[in-house]
TORKOLGU-658128 format. One record per residue (C-alpha): z, y, x; residue in one letter; residue number from 1. Coordinates in Angstrom, 2 decimals, padded with zeros to 5 digits, always signed. Layout:
BEGIN
> pz	py	px	aa	i
> Z	Y	X	A	NUM
...
END
This chain:
BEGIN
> pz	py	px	aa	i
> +064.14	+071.84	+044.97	X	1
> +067.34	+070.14	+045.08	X	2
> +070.16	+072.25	+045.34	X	3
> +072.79	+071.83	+047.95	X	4
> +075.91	+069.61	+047.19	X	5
> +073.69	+068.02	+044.31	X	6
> +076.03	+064.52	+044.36	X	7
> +073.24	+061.63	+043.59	X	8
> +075.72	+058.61	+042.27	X	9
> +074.97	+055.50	+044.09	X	10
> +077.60	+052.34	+042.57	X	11
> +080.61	+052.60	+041.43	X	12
> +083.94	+051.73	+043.51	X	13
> +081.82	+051.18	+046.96	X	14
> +082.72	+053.27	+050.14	X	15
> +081.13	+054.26	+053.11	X	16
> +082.75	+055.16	+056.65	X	17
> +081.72	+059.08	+056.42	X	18
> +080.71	+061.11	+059.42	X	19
> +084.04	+062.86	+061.01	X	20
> +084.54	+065.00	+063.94	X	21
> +083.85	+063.22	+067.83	X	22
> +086.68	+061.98	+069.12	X	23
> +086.55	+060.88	+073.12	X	24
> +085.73	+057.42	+073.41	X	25
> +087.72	+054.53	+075.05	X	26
> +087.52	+054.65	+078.71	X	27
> +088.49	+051.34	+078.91	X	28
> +086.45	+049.26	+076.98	X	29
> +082.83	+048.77	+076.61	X	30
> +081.30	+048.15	+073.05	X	31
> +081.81	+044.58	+071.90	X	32
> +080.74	+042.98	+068.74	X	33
> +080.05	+045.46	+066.06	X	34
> +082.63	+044.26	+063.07	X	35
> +084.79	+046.20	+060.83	X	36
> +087.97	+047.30	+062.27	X	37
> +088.05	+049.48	+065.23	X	38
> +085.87	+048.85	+068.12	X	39
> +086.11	+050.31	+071.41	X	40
> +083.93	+053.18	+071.05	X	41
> +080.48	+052.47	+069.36	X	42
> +079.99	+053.60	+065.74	X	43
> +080.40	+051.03	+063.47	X	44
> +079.08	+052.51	+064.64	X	45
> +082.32	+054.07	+066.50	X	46
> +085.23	+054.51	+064.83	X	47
> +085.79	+057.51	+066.65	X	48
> +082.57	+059.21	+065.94	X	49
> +082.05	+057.85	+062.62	X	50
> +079.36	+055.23	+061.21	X	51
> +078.67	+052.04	+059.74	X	52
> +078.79	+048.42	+060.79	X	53
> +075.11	+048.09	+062.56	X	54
> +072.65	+045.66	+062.10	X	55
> +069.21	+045.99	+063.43	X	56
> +066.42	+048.21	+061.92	X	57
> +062.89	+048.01	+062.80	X	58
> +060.12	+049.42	+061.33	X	59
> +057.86	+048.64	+058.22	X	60
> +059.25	+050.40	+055.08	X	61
> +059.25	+054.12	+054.04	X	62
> +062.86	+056.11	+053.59	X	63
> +063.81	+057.58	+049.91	X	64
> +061.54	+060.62	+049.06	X	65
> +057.71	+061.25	+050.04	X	66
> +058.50	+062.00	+053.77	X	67
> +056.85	+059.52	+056.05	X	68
> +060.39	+060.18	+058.81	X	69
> +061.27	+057.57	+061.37	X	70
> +060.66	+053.96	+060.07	X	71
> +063.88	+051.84	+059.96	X	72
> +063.95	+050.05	+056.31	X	73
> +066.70	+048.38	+055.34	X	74
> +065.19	+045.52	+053.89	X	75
> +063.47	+044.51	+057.50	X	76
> +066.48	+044.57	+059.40	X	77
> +068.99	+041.26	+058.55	X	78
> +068.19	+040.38	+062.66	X	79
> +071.09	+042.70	+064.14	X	80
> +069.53	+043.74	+067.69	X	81
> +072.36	+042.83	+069.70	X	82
> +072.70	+039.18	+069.16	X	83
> +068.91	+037.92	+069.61	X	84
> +068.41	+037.23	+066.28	X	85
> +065.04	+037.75	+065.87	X	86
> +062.17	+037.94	+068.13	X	87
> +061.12	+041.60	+066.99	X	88
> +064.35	+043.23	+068.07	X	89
> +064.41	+045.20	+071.61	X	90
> +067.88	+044.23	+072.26	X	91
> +066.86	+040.54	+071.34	X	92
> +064.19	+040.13	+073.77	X	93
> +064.71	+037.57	+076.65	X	94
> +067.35	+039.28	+079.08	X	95
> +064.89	+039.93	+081.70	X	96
> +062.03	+042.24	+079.00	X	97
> +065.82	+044.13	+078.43	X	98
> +066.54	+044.63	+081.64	X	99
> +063.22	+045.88	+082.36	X	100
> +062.91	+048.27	+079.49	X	101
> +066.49	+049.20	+079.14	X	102
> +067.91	+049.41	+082.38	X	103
> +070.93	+051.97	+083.21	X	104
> +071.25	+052.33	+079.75	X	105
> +074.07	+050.47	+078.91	X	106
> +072.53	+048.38	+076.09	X	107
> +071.99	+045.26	+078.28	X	108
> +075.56	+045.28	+078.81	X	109
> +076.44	+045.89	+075.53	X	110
> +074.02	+042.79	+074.18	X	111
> +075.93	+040.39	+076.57	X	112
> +079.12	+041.50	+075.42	X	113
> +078.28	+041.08	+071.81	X	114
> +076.74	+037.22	+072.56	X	115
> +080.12	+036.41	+074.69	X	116
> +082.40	+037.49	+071.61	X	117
> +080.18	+035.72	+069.09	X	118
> +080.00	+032.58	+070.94	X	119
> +083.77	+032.75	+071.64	X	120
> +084.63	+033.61	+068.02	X	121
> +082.77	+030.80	+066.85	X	122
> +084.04	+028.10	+069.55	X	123
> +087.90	+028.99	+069.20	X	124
> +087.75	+029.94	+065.65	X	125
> +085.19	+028.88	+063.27	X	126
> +084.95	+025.17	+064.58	X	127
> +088.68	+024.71	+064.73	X	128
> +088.72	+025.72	+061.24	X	129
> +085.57	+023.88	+060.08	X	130
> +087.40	+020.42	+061.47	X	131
> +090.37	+021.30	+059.49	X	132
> +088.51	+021.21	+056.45	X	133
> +085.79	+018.24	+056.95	X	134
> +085.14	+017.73	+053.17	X	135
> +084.21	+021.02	+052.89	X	136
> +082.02	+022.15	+055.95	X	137
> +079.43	+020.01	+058.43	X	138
> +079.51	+021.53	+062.08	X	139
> +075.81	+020.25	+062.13	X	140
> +074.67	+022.02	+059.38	X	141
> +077.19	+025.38	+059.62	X	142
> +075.78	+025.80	+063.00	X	143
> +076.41	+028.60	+065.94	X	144
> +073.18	+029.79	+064.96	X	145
> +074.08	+030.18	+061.30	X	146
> +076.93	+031.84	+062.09	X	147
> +075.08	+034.32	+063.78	X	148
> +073.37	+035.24	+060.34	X	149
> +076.23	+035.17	+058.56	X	150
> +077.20	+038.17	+061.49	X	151
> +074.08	+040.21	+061.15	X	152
> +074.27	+040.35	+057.22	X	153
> +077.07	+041.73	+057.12	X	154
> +076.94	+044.22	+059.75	X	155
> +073.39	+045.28	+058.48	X	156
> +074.39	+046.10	+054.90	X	157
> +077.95	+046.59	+054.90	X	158
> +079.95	+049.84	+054.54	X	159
> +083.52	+050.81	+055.87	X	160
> +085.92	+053.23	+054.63	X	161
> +087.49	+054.85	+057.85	X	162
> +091.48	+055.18	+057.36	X	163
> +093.28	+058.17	+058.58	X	164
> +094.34	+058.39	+062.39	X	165
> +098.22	+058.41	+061.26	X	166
> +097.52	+055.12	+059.24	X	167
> +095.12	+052.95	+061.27	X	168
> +097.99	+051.62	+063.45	X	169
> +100.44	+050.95	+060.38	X	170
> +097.58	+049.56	+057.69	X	171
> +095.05	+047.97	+059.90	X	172
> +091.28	+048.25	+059.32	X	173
> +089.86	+048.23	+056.21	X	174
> +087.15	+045.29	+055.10	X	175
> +083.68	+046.35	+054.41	X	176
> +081.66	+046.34	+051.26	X	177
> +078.28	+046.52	+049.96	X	178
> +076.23	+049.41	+049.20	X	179
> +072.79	+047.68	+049.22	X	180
> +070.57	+050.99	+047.26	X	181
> +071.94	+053.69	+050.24	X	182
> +070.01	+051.72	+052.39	X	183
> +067.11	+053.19	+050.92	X	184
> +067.87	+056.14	+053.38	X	185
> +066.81	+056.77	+057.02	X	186
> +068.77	+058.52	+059.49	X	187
> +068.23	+061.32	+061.58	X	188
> +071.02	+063.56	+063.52	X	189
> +069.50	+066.93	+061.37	X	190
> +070.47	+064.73	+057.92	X	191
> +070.26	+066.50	+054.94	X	192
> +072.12	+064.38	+052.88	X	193
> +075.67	+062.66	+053.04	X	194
> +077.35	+059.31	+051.83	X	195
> +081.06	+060.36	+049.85	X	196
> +083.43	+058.43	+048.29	X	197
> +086.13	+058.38	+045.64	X	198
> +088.15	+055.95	+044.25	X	199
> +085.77	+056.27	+041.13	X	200
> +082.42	+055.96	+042.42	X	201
> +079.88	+057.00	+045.62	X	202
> +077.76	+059.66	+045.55	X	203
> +074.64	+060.95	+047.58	X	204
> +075.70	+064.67	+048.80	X	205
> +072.44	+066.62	+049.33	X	206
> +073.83	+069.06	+052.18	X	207
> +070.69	+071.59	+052.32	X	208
> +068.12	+072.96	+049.96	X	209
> +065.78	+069.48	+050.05	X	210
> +062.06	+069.88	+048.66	X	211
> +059.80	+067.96	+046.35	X	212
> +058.33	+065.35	+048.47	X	213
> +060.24	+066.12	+051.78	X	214
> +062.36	+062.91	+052.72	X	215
> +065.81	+062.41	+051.63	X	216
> +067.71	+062.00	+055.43	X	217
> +071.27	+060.31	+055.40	X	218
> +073.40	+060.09	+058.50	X	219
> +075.10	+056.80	+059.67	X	220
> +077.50	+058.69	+061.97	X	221
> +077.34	+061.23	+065.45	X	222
> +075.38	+058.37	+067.00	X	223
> +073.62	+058.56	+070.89	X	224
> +070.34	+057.12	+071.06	X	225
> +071.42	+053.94	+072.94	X	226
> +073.96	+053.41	+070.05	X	227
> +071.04	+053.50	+067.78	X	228
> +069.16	+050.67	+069.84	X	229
> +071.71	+048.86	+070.04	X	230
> +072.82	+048.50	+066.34	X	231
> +069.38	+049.66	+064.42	X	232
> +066.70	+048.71	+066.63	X	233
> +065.30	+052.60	+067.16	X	234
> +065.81	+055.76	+068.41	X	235
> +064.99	+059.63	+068.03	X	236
> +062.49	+061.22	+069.74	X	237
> +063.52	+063.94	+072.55	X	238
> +065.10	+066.63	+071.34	X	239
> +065.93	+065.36	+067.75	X	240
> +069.24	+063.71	+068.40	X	241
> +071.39	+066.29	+069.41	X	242
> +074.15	+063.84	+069.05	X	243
> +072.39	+061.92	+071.84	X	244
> +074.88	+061.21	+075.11	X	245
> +074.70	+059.44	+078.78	X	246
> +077.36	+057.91	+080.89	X	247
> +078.62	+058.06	+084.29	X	248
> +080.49	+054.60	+084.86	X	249
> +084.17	+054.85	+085.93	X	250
> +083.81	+052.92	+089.10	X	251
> +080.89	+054.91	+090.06	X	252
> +082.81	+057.87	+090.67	X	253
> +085.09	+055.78	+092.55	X	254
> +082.25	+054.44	+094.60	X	255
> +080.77	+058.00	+094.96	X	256
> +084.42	+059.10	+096.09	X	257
> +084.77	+055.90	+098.79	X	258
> +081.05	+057.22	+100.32	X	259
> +082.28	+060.59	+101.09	X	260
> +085.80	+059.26	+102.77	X	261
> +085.48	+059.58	+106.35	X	262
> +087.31	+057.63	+107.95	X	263
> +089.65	+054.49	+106.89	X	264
> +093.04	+056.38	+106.03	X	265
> +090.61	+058.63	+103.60	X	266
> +089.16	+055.50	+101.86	X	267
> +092.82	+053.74	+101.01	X	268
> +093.90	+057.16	+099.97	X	269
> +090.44	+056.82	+097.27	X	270
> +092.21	+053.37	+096.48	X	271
> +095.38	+054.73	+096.17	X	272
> +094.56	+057.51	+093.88	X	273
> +092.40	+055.05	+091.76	X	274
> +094.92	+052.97	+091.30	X	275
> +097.67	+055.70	+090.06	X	276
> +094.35	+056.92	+087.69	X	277
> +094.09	+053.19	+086.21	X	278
> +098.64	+053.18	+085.67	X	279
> +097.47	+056.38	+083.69	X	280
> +095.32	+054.79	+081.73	X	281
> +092.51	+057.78	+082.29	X	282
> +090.28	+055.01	+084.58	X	283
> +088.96	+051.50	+084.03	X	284
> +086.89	+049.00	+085.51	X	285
> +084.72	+048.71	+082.48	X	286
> +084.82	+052.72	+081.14	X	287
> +082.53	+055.03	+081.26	X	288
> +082.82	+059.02	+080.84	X	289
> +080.21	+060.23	+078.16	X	290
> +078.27	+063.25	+078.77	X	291
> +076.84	+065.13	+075.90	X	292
> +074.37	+067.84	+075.65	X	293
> +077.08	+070.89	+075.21	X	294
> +080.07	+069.26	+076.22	X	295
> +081.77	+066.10	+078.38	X	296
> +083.46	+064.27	+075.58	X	297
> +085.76	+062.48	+078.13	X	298
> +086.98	+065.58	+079.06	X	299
> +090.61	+064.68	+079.87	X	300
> +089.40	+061.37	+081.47	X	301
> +087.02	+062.77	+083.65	X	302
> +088.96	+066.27	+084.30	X	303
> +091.91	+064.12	+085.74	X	304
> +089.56	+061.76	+087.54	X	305
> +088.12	+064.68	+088.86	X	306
> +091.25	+066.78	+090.56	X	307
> +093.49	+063.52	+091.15	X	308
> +090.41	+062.06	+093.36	X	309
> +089.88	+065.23	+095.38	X	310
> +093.66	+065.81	+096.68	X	311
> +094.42	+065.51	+100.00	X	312
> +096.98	+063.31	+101.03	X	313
> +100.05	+065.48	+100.62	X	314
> +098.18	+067.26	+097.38	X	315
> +098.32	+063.41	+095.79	X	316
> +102.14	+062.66	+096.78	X	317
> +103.59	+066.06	+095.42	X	318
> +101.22	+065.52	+092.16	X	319
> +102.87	+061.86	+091.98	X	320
> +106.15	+062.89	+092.41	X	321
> +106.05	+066.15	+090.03	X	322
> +107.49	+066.07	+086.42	X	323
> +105.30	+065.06	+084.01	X	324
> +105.11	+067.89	+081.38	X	325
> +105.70	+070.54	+084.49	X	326
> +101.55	+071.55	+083.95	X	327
> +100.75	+071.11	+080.24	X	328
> +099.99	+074.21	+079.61	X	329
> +097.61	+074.85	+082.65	X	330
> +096.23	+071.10	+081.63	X	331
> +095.81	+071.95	+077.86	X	332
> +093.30	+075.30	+079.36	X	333
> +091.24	+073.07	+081.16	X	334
> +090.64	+070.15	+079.16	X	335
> +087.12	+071.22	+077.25	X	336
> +084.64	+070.90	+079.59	X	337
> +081.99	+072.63	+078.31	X	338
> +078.76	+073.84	+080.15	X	339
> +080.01	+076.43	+081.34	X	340
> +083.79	+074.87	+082.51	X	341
> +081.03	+072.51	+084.35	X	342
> +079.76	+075.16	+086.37	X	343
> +083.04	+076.41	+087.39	X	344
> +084.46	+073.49	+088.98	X	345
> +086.27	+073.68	+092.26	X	346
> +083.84	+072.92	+095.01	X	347
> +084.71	+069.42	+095.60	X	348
> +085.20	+068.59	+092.51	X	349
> +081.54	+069.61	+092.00	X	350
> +080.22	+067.48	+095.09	X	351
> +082.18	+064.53	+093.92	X	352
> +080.67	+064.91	+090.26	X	353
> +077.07	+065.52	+091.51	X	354
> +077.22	+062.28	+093.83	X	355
> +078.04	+060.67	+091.28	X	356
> +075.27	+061.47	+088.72	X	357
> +072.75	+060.82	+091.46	X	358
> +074.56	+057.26	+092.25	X	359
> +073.49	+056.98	+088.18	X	360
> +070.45	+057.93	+088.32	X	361
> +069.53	+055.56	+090.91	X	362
> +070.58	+052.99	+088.45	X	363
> +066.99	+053.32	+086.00	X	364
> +063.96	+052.03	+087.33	X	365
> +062.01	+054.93	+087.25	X	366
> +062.41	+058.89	+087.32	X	367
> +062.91	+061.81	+085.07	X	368
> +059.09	+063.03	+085.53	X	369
> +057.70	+059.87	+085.51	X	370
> +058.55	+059.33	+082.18	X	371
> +058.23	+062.95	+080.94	X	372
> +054.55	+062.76	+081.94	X	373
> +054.18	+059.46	+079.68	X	374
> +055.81	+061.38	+076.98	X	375
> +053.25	+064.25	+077.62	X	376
> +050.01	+062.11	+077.76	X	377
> +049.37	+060.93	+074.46	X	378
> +046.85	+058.46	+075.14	X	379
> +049.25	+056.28	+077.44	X	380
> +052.46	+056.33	+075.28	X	381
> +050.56	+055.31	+072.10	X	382
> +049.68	+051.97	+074.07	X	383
> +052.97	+051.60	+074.66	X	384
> +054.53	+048.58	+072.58	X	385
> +057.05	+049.56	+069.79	X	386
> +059.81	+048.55	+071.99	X	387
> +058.52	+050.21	+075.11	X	388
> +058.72	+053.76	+073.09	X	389
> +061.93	+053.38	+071.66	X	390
> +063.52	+052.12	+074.99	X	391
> +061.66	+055.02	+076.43	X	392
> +063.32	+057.53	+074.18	X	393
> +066.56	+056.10	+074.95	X	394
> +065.82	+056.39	+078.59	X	395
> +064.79	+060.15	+079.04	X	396
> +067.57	+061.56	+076.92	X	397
> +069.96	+060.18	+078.83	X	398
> +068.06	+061.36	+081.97	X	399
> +067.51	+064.97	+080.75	X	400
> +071.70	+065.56	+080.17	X	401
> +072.28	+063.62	+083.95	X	402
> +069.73	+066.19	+084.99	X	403
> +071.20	+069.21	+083.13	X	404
> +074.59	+068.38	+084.72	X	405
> +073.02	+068.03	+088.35	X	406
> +071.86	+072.11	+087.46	X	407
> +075.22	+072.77	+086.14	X	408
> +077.23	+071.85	+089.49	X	409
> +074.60	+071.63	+092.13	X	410
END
């Protein structure tokens, strides 16, 4: 048995992004192309959560130890799922087998993003720059296509030391590197092992008493299932990813505010208020607020959203007018919405939150019990395809928090 905090040495002078506290995500941007730096919210996984720069994983190869855990080898996964780069990945199957499978998940979205900023990339940057240097590069050889390669090796085995929070403004991000033998490693959100670095070398942190022949778990960040999808090409089985998440888009809470309005004064005053959220920066047309098991992890974003869209008319114009700092410290009390802080919403805040979880619901094709009872009958899920369980994972985690949060504030 290995003990705990046994450091396994990996190579010298490599780093990996390690696992940090969940920070709230970016309510104004949805994930783009995974590349080091700072993206908008999604491991790079997120910066905020923690990660590594994705690349697709689908299955094949055993992880480190005897285990037989999830299947997601490293050395099957140069296509990165979000950029159709091989016809095995879910996320790179023709747009309408995505939709189908993957629908109100957010992954769909996320794909097209990704192709748009590739495309664009390559178009404004790496042509221009492949003209200026004729001699050295052919445009009909160092193809879009290639280029898209060149992408999904890096982001499928390449590391990223995070900076600190003070210094990511000043310094900028910092460029990955390769750390080709911890690939060996499978995630799961119950790791038992962690990725550390030094200025001296990397080591392999066992984090709990590990057995002979159990498998040797590392973690590539607090990751959601769809976040997995998207960047590995799988997913954990309900309940293993406790890290798992689901969103409620911005603008549905908006449109879930509008339906309630009764008359046309009430629905400009929705506007109104919407538009004084977006000045604040706590709404966008593209966010999302992210629901986790335990917690909202938009909490300020969607507390806000919450009280600022359920004021009356006079309510809104004394809040508007009001000094800024007058309510920190009732703000600062009611910013953790936990499970329980859920349940003890005012009333409308609870009707306007519970309208909108059922306006996201409606978004998936099917129901919470349809797809529990595929779960639960053996015989049909195993003739499921590959990509039909893993979407399927993805789909009923999300569904079970929506559905915990319709409990919490019915």
């Amino acid at each position: 048995m290995a003990p705990p905090h046994r450091a396994v040495p990996i190579a010298g002078g490599c780093r990996q992004q390690r696992p940090r506290e969940r920070r709230r995500r970016s309510p104004l941007r949805l994930p783009g192309v995974v590349r080091p730096g700072r993206g908008a919210a999604e491991p790079q996984g997120p910066v905020e959560q923690g990660g590594r720069c994705g690349g697709v994983r689908h299955g094949g190869c055993r992880g480190a130890g005897a285990g037989r855990g999830p299947v997601h080898c490293a050395a099957l996964r140069a296509a990165v799922p979000a950029h159709q780069l091989h016809p095995g990945a879910l996320a790179g199957r023709p747009e309408d087998e995505r939709r189908r499978l993957l629908q109100g998940t957010g992954i769909p979205e996320a794909v097209e993003k990704d192709l748009a900023n590739i495309h664009l990339e390559y178009s404004s940057i790496i042509v221009p720059f492949m003209e200026s240097h004729p001699n050295v590069f052919d445009p009909k050889l160092h193809t879009l296509e290639l280029y898209k390669q060149l992408v999904a090796f890096v982001m499928a085995y390449s590391f990223q030391e995070p900076l600190e929070e003070e210094d990511e403004d000043e310094k900028g991000p910092n460029p990955p590197v390769m750390v080709p033998v911890a690939d060996i490693l499978n995630h799961v959100a119950n790791h038992n092992a962690n990725l550390e670095y030094s200025p001296q070398c990397l080591r392999m942190v066992t984090t709990q008493p590990i057995s002979k022949g159990q498998e040797i778990f590392n973690t590539y960040g607090q990751m959601a299932n769809w976040q997995l999808l998207h960047m590995y090409g799988f997913a954990e089985p309900y309940p293993s990813n406790t890290n798992d998440t689901a969103d409620i888009q911005m603008v549905t809470v908006r449109t879930a505010a509008l339906r309630r309005a009764r008359s046309e004064v009430q629905q400009r005053l929705v506007l109104e208020q919407w538009d004084f959220l977006c000045q604040l920066e706590m709404v966008g047309e593209e966010g999302a607020f992210v629901l986790g098991w335990d917690e909202v992890l938009t909490e300020e974003e969607l507390s806000v959203t919450l009280k600022v869209l359920c004021m009356s008319e006079e309510e809104f114009k004394e809040y508007k007018e009001q000094d800024s700092g007058e309510d920190d410290s009732e703000e600062d009390e009611n910013l953790t919405l936990s499970n329980e802080a859920l349940s003890r919403l005012k009333p409308p805040c609870k009707q306007l939150l519970y309208d909108s979880v059922l306006l996201t619901l409606e978004s998936y094709r099917s129901d919470l019990k349809a797809e529990q009872d595929l779960l639960h009958n053996k015989e049909a899920y195993e003739k499921l395809s590959q990509r039909e369980q893993q979407a399927l994972h993805v789909r009923y985690g999300q569904k079970r928090i929506l559905h915990q949060l319709l409990e919490l504030v019915h």
